[in-house]
N, C-alpha and C positions, 0 to 999 in steps of 0.2 A: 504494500500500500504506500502511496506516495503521500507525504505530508496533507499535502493540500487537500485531499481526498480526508484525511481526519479533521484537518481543522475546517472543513465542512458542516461534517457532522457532530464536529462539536461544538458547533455555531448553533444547528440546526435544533440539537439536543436541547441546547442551552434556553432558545429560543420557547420550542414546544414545550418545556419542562418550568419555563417559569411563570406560561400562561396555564396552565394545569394549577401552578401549586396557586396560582392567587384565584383562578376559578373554585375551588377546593376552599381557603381561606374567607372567601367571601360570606358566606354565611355564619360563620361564626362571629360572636360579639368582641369579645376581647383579644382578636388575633393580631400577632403582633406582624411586624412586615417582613415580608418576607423575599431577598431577590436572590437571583441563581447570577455569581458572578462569574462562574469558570466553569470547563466540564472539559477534563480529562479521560478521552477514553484508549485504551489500552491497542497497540497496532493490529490483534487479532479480533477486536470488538466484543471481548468477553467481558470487558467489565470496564464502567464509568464512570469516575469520582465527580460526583458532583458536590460543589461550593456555592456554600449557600450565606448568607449574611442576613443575619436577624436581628434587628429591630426591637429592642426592649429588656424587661429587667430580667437577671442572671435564670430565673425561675422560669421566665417562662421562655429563654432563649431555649432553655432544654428540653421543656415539654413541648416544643416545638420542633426541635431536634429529633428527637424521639419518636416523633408523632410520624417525620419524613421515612425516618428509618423505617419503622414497623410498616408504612404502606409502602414500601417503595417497590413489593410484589405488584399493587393495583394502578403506578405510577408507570410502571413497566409497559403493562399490557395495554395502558393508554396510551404510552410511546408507540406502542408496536401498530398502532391505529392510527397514527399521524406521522409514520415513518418509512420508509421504504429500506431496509434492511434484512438482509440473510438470516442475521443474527443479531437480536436486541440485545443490547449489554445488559449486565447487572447492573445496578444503580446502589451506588456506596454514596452514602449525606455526610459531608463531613463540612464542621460550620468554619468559614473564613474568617479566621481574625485579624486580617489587615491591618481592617479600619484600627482597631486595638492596639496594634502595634503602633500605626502611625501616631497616633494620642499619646504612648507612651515616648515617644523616641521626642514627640512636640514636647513634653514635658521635662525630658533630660537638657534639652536643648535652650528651653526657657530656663533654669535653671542654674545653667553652666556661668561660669564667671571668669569672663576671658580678661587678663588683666591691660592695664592702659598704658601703654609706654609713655 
């Protein structure tokens, strides 16, 4: 497989899979946000890591988290209805802490006390 040919599909994935999870979220009251920033999938298409960035306090980042994981069987099969593929990946949630890191690394940075010649 040629690059181009995954980052396709994991354009495609990324796409299809973050209109699902906020179709999915919508009816819920207190759901927090949800968006699909990356999608790693593997050169044989057996498996997906999808990066997900959530929106809100520690508690419900997880049961949120949690909630991707446990359906990502019926996430799957909804892929496979909006996808043209041999072979639908597995769907691995793993949440992106970026943003986390960037706020933190902001913070060393404000911090730092460069002296004044």
């Amino acid at each position: 497989m040629t690059n181009r040919r995954l980052e396709k599909v994991n354009v495609n994935i990324q796409r299809i899979l973050g209109t699902l999870i906020n179709m999915k979220n919508q009816g819920e009251v207190l759901s927090p946000i949800v968006s699909v920033t990356e999608v790693k999938i593997s050169p044989d298409f057996a498996i997906a890591k999808i990066f997900v960035s959530i929106m809100g306090d520690e508690n419900s980042v997880k049961l949120c988290l949690d909630s991707l994981k446990n359906n990502s069987k019926v996430f799957r099969k909804e892929l496979s209805e909006n996808i043209y593929l041999k072979k639908v990946p597995k769907l691995i949630f793993l949440l992106d802490d970026t943003l986390d890191k960037v706020e933190k690394m902001n913070k060393l940075f404000e911090n730092l006390e460069i002296p004044q010649k």
